[in-house]
C-alpha positions as CSV (number, residue, x, y, z in Angstrom):
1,X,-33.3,1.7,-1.2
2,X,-30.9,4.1,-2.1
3,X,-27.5,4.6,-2.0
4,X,-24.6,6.1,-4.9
5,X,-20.7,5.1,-5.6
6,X,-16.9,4.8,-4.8
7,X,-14.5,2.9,-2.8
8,X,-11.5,3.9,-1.3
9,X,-9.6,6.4,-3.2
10,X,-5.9,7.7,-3.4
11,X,-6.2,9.6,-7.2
12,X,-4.6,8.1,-10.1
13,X,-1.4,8.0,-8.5
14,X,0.8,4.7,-8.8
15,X,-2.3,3.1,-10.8
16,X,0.4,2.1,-13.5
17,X,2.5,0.2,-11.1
18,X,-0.5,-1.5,-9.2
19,X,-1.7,-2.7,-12.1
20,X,1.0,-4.2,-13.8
21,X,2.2,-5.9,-10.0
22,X,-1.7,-7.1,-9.9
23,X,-1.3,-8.6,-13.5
24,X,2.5,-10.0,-12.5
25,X,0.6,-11.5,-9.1
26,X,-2.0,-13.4,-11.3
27,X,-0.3,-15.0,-13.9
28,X,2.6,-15.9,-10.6
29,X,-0.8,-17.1,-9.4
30,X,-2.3,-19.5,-12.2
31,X,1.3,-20.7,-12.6
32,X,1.1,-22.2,-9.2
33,X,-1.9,-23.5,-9.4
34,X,-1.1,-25.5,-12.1
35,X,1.5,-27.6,-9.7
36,X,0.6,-30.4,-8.6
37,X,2.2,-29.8,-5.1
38,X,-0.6,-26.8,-5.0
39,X,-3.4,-28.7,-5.0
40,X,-2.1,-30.7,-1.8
41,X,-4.2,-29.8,1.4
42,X,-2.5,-27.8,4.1
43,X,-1.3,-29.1,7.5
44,X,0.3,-32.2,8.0
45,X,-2.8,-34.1,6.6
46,X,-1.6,-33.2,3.0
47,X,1.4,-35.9,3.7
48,X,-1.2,-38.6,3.8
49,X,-3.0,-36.9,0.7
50,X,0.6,-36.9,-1.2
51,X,0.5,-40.6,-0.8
52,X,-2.5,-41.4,-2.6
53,X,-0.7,-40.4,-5.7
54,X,2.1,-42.2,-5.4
55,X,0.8,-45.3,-6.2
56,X,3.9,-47.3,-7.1
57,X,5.2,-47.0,-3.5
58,X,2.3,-49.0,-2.2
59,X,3.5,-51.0,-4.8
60,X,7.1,-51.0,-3.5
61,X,6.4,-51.6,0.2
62,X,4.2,-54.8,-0.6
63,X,6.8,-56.0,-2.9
64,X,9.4,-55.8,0.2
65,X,6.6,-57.1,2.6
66,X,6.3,-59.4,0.6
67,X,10.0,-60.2,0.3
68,X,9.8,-60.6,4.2
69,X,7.5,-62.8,4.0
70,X,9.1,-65.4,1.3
71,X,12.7,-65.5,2.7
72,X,13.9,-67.1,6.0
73,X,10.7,-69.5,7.0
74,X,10.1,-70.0,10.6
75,X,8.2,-72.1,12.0
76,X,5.0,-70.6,12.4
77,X,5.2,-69.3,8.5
78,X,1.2,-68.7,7.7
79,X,1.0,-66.3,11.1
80,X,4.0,-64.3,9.7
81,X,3.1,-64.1,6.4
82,X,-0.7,-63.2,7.8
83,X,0.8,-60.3,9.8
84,X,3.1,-59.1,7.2
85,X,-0.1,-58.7,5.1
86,X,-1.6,-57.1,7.7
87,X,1.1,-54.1,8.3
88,X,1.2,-53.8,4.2
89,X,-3.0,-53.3,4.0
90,X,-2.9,-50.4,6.8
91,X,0.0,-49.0,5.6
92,X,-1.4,-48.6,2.1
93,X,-5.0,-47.3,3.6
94,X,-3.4,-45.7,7.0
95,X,-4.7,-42.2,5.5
96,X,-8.1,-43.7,5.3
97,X,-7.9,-44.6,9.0
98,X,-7.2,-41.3,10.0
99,X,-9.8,-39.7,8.3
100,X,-12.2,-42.3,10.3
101,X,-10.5,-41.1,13.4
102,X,-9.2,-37.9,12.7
103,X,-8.5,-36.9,16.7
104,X,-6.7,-39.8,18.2
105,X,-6.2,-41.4,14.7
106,X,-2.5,-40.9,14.8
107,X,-2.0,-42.0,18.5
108,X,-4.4,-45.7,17.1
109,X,-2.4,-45.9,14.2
110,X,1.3,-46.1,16.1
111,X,-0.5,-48.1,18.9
112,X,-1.8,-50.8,16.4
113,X,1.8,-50.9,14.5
114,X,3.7,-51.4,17.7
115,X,1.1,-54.5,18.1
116,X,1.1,-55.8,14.5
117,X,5.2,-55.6,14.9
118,X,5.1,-57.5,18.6
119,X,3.1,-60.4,17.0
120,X,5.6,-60.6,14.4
121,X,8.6,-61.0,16.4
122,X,6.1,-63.2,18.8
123,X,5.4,-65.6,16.4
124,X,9.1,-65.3,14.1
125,X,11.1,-66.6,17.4
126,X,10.7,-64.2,20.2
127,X,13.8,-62.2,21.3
128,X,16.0,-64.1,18.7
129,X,13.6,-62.8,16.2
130,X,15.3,-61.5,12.8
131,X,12.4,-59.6,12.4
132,X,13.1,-57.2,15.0
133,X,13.9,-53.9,12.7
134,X,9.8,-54.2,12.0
135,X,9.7,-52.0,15.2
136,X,11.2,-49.6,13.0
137,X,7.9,-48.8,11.3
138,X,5.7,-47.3,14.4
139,X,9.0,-46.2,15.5
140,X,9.1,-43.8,11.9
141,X,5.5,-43.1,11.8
142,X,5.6,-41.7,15.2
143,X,7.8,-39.5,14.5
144,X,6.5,-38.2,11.2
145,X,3.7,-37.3,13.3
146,X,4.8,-35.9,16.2
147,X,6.8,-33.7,18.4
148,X,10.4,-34.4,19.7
149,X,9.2,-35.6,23.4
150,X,6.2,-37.5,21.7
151,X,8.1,-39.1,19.3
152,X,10.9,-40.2,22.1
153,X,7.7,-41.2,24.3
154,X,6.4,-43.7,21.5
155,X,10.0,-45.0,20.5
156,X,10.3,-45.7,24.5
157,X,7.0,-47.7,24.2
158,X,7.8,-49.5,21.3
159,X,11.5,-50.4,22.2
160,X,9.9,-51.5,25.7
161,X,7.4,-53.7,23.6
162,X,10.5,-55.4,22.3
163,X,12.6,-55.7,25.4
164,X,9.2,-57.4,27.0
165,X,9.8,-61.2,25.2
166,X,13.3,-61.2,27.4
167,X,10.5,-61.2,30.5
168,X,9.0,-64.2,28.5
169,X,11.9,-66.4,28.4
170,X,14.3,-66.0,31.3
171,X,12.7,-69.3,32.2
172,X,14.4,-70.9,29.3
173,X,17.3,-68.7,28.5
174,X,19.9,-66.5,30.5
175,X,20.1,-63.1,29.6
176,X,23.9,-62.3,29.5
177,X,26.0,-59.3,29.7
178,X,26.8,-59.6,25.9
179,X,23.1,-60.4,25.0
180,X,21.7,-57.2,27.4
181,X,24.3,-55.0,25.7
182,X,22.9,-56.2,22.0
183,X,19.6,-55.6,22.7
184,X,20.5,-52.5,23.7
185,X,22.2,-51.4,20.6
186,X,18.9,-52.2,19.0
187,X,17.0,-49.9,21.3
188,X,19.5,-46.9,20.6
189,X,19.2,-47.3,16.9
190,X,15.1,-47.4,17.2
191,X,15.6,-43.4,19.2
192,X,18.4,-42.4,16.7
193,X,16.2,-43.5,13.8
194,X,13.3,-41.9,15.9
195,X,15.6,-38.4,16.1
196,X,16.6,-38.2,12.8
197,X,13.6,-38.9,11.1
198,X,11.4,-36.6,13.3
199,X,14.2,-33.4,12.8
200,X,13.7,-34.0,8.7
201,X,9.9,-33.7,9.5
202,X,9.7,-31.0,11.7
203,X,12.2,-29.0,9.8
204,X,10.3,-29.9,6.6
205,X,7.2,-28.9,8.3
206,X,8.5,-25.5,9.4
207,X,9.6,-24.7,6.0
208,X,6.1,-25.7,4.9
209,X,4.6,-23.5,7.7
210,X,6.6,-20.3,6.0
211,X,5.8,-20.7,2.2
212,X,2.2,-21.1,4.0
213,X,2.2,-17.8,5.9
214,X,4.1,-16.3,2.9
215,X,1.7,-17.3,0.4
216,X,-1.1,-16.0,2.7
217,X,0.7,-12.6,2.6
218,X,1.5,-12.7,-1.0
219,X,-2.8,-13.6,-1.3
220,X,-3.5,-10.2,0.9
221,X,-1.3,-8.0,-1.3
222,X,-2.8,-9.4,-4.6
223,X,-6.3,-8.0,-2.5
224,X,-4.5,-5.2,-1.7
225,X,-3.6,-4.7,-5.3
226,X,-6.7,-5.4,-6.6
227,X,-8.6,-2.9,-4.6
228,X,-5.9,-0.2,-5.9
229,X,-6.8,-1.0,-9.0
230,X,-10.3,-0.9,-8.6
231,X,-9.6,2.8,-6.6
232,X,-7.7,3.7,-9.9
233,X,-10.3,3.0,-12.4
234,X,-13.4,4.7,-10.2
235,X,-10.8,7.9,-9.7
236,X,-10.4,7.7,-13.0
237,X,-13.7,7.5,-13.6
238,X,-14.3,10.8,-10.8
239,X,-12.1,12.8,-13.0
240,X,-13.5,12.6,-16.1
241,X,-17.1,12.9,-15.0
242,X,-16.2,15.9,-13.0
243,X,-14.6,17.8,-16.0
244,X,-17.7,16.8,-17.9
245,X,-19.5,18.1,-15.4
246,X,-18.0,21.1,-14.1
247,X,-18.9,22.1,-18.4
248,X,-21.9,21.6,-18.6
249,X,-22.8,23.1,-15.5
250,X,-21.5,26.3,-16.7
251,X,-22.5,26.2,-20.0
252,X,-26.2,25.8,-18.5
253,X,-25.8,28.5,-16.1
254,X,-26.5,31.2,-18.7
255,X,-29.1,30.3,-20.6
256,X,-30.7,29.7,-17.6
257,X,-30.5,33.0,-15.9
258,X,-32.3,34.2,-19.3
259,X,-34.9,32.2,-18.9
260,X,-35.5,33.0,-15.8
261,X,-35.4,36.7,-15.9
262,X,-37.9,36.3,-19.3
263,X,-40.5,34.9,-16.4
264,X,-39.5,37.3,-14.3
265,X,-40.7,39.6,-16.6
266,X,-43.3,38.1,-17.9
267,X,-44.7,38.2,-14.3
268,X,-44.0,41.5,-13.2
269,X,-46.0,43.0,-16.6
270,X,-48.6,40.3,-16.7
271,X,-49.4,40.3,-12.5
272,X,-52.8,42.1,-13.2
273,X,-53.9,41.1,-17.1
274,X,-53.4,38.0,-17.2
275,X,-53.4,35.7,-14.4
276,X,-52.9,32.1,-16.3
277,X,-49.7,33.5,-17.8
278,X,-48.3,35.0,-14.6
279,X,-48.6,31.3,-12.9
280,X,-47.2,29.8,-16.2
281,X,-44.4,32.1,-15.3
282,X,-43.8,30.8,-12.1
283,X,-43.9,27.8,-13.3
284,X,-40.7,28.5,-15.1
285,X,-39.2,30.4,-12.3
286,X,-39.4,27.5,-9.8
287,X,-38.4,25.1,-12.4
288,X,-35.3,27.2,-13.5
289,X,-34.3,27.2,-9.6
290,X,-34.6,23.5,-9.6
291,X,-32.2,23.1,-12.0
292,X,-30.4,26.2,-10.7
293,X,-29.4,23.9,-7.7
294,X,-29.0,21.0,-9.5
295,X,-26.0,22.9,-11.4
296,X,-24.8,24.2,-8.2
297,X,-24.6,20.5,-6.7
298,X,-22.8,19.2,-10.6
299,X,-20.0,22.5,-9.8
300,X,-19.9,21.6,-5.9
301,X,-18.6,17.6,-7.3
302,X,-16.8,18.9,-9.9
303,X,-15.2,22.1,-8.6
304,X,-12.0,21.7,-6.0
305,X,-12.2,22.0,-2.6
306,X,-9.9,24.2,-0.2
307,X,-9.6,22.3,2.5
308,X,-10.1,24.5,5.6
309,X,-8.3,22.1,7.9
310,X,-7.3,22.4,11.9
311,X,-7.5,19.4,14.4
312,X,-10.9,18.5,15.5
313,X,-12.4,15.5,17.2
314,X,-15.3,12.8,15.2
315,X,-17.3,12.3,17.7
316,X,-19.2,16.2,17.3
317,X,-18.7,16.2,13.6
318,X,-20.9,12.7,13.9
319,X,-23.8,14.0,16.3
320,X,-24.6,16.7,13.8
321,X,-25.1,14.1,11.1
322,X,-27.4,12.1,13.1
323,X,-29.3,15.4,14.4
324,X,-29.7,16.7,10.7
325,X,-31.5,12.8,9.8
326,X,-33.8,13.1,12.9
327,X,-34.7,16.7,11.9
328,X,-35.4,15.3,8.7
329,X,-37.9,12.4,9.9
330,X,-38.2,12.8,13.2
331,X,-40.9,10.4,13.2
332,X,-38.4,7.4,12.4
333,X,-38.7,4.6,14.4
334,X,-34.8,4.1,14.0
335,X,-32.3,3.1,17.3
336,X,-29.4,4.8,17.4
337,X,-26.7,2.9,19.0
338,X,-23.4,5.3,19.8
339,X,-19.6,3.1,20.1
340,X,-17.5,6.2,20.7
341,X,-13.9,4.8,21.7
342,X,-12.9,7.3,24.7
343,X,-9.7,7.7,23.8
344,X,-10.0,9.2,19.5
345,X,-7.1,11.4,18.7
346,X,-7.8,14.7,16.7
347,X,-8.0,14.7,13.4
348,X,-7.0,17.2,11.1
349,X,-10.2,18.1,8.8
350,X,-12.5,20.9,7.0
351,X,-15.2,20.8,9.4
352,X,-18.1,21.7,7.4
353,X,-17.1,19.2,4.5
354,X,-16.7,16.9,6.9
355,X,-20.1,17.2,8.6
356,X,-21.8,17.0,5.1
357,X,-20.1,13.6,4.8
358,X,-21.7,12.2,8.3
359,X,-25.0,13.9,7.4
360,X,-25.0,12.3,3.7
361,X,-24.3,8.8,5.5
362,X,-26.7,9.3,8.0
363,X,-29.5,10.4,5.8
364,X,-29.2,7.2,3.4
365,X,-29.1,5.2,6.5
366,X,-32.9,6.3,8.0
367,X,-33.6,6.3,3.9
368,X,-32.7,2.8,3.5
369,X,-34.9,1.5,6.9
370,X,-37.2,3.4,5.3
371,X,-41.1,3.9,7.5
372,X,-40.4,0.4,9.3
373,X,-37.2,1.6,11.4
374,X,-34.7,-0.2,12.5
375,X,-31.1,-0.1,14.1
376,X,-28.4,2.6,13.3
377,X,-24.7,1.8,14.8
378,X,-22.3,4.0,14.4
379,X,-18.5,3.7,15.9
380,X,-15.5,5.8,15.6
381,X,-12.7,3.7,16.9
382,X,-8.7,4.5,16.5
383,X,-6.7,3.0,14.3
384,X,-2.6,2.4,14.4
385,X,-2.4,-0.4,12.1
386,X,0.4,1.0,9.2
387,X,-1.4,4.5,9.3
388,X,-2.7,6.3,12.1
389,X,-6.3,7.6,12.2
390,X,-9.9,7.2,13.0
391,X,-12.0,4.9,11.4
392,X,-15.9,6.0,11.3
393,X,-18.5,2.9,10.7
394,X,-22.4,3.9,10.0
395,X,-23.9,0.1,9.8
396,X,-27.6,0.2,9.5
397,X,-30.3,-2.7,9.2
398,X,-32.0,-1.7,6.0
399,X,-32.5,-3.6,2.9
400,X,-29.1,-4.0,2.2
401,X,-27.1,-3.6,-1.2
402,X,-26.8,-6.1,-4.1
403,X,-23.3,-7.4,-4.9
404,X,-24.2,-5.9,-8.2
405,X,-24.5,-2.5,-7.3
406,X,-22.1,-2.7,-4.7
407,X,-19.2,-1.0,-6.9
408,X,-21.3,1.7,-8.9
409,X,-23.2,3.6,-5.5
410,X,-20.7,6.0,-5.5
411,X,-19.9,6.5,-9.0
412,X,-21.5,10.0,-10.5
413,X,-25.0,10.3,-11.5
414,X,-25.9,6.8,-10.0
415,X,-29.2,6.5,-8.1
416,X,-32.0,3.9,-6.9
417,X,-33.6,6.4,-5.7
418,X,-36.6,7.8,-6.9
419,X,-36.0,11.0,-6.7
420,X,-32.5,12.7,-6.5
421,X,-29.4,12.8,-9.0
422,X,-27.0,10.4,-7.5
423,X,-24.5,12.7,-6.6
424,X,-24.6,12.9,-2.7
425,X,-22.0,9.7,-2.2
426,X,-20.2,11.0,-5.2
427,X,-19.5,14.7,-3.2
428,X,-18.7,12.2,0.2
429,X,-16.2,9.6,-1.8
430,X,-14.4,12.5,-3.3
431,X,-14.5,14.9,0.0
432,X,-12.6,11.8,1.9
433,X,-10.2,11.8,-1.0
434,X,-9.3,15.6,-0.6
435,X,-8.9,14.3,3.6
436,X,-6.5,11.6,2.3
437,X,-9.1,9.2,4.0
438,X,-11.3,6.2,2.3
439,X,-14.5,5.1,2.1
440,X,-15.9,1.7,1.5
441,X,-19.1,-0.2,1.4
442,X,-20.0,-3.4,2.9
443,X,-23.4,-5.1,2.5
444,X,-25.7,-8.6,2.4
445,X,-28.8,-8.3,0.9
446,X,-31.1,-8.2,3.5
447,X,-28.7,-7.5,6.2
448,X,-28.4,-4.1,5.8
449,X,-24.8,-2.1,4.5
450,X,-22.1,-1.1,6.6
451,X,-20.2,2.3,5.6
452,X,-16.8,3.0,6.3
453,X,-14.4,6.3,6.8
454,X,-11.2,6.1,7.3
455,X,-9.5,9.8,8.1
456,X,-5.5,9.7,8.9
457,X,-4.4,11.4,11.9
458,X,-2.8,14.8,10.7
459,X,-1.9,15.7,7.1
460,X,-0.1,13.4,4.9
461,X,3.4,14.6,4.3
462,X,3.8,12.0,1.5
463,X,1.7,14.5,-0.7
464,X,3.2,17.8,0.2
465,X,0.8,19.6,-2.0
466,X,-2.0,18.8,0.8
467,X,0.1,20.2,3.5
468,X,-1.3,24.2,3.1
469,X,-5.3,23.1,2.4
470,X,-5.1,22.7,-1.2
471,X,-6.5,20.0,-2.7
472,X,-5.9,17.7,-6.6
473,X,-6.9,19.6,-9.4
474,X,-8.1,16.2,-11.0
475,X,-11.7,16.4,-9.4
C-alpha cells in the first residue's frame, strides 16, 4: 500500500459561490423529490405507472362500461355485457400486461382491443351497431403509444376491422351511396381522433424528454459543484498546513545546525580518545541529516514555486518517471503498457517540477504491486472538451485504495506507508495546481487505482498573475 492526498484543485477561488450554488442545488433537489411526479419512472412506461395511482379512474371507466352495458339491450345482451367486462379488466391491468410482455406488449395490447371491440359490434348488430365509437379505444391507445405513421398504420387496421361486417352482409343488405359515405365519416373521425391524440402525446413526451435531459445536466453540475467544494476545503486545507509547515521548518533549522556542529566537534576532538563517543557522534550527525531533509521536503511543500515554464511535449517528461521507478527496483516484475496519442499538443510546463510529478506517480505505482508485479498503463491522450490540454492516466493493478482513504492520500502528512512522511502526493497535488492542471484518484479495492493529470494547453489567461511564472502565495 501506499499512496497520500488531494483532488483537483483551483485555490480558494470562487469557493464562496460554489458552495452556496451546491447548497441552493440540494435543497432545489429534496424539494423535487418530495413530488409525487418525481418518483414516476422515466420513458413512456411511467404513463402506465401514473395510472396505478389514480385509482378512481379505473373506477370511472367501469362505471361508463358499465353504463354501456345496462342501456340499449340487444339481442345477444350476456355476450355484450361479457365483452364490455372484458375491455374494462385489461384496461384497468393493461400496465400489468406490458410488463409481462415488455417488447411487443404494446403492439398485443392494440391488437387484442381492436378484437375485444370487433366482437362487440359483431355481436351488438353488426354494421348497424351503436357500439361502433368502441373502436375508438385501440384507436387512442395506439396512438399514446406510438409514432405518427404507426399510429395511422393501427387506426387504418382498426377502421378496416370495422368496414369488414359491410363484407358480411352485402348478402342481406345493399350498401348505398349514403350509407358508404356514413361509414366513412366514422373512419375519418377514428384518424382525426388518432392525430390529435397522438400530437398531445408526442408533444407531451418531447417536453418530458427536455426536463429529462435538463435535469440530467442540472445532476452533473450539482457533481460539478460538489467536487469544487470538495477542491475548496482540501486547498484550504493545503494552505494552512503549508504555513504551519513552512514555520516549523525554519524554526527547526537552527537548532539543528547546532546540534550538528556540537557532533561535529565532538568527533573531530574525540576521533582518537575515545572511540564509543566518536560513533555516538555520528549517530547524531546522520540523524540531524535525516531530519535535515525531512525539513527541506516540509519548505519544498510549503515554500512557492516559480514556475520555469516553456512548451514541452508529455510523452519525455513521462519516460523519465518510469526510468527513475525501474532504476529504483529494477527487479520488478511490472508490464509497462505505453498509450501515447500521436498527435499531443505542447504543453506549457516547469520541466523538472513536472518530471518529479511522473516520477512520484510512477514510484507509488511499482510501490503498490509491490514484489508480486503486475501491469502499469499509462496514456497521455488530448483533450478539447471546454479546456484544451493533455490528460496523463498512470492506472496500475495493485491493491487498490479504500473508499475511505480515497479523499485524504493527498492531504499533508498522510501516509500508509511504513516508512516515509506523506508528503510526496502532497508536493504533486500542489505542483499541478501552480500548472493550473488537476489531479484525481480513482480506485476499487482490489482492482488497483487509476491516477489522473490534467495540464491545459498554454497558460491560463483567466489568472493573469500565472502568465510571467509566478505562482499563489497561498501554498
Amino acid at each position: 500500500m501506499r499512496y497520500g492526498t488531494r483532488g483537483t484543485g483551483h485555490g480558494t477561488r470562487g469557493a464562496e459561490l460554489a458552495t452556496r450554488e451546491l447548497r441552493e442545488a440540494r435543497e432545489a433537489e429534496l424539494t423535487d423529490q418530495t413530488k409525487p411526479e418525481s418518483r414516476v419512472p422515466k420513458g413512456e412506461s411511467g404513463e402506465m405507472n401514473q395510472r396505478r395511482s389514480f385509482a378512481w379512474m379505473d373506477l370511472l371507466w367501469l362505471a361508463f362500461l358499465a353504463g354501456l352495458a345496462a342501456v340499449t339491450p340487444q339481442l345477444d345482451i350476456i355476450h355484450k355485457q361479457l365483452i364490455l367486462l372484458a375491455i374494462g379488466v385489461f384496461q384497468i391491468f393493461e400496465y400489468r400486461f406490458l410488463e409481462w410482455v415488455p417488447e411487443r406488449g404494446r403492439s398485443y395490447s392494440v391488437i387484442l382491443k381492436i378484437l375485444l371491440a370487433s366482437l362487440l359490434v359483431y355481436h351488438t348488430g353488426g354494421i348497424r351497431s351503436s357500439y361502433w365509437p368502441i373502436y375508438f379505444v385501440p384507436v387512442v391507445t395506439a396512438a399514446m403509444y406510438f409514432d405518427l405513421w404507426a399510429t395511422l398504420a393501427w387506426t387504418g387496421l382498426a377502421s378496416a376491422a370495422y368496414w369488414s361486417f359491410v363484407l358480411w352482409e352485402l348478402d342481406e343488405y345493399e350498401l348505398t351511396g349514403e350509407g358508404a359515405g356514413e361509414l366513412a365519416i366514422r373512419s375519418l373521425f377514428f384518424f382525426l381522433a388518432a392525430i390529435t391524440v397522438n400530437r398531445f402525446v408526442t408533444e407531451n413526451r418531447q417536453q418530458s424528454m427536455r426536463y429529462r435531459e435538463l435535469a440530467e445536466t442540472l445532476a452533473e453540475t450539482n457533481r460539478r459543484l460538489e467536487q469544487a467544494q470538495e477542491e475548496a476545503r482540501r486547498s484550504e486545507r493545503l494552505a494552512a498546513l503549508g504555513q504551519l509547515s513552512a514555520g516549523l521548518a525554519h524554526e527547526l533549522r537552527n537548532p539543528l545546525a547546532v546540534i550538528k556542529g556540537s557532533a561535529e566537534t565532538l568527533t573531530r576532538k574525540l576521533a582518537n580518545t575515545d572511540p564509543i563517543t566518536t560513533e555516538m557522534a555520528s549517530y547524531i550527525s546522520s540523524e540531524v541529516n535525516r531530519m535535515n531533509s525531512l525539513v527541506t521536503r516540509f519548505l519544498d511543500f510549503a515554500r512557492p514555486h516559480k514556475l520555469e515554464r516553456r512548451e514541452e511535449q508529455i510523452p519525455p517528461l513521462i519516460e523519465l518517471g518510469l526510468k527513475a521507478a525501474r532504476d529504483r527496483w529494477p527487479d520488478a516484475k511490472v508490464e509497462v503498457e505505453r498509450q501515447f496519442a500521436p498527435d499531443l499538443p505542447e504543453v506549457s510546463i516547469d520541466v523538472e517540477l513536472m518530471e518529479r510529478v511522473f516520477t512520484n506517480l510512477a514510484l507509488n505505482a511499482y510501490e503498490a504491486m509491490g514484489s508480486g508485479g503486475g501491469k502499469l498503463r499509462v496514456a497521455a491522450v488530448p483533450i478539447s472538451d471546454g479546456k484544451r490540454g493533455v490528460e496523463i492516466t498512470f492506472q496500475d493493478t495493485g491493491t487498490g485504495i479504500p473508499a475511505e482513504l480515497r479523499e485524504q492520500i493527498f492531504n499533508p502528512f498522510f501516509t500508509t506507508k511504513e516508512t516515509g512522511v506523506g508528503l510526496g502526493l502532497s508536493i504533486v497535488s500542489k505542483i499541478v495546481d501552480d500548472h493550473r492542471g488537476s489531479i484525481r484518484v480513482t480506485s476499487e479495492p482490489g482492482g488497483g487505482a487509476c491516477f489522473t493529470v490534467f495540464l491545459p494547453e498554454g497558460v491560463s489567461t483567466d489568472y493573469p498573475e500565472y502568465a510571467d511564472g509566478k505562482t499563489a502565495d497561498a501554498l
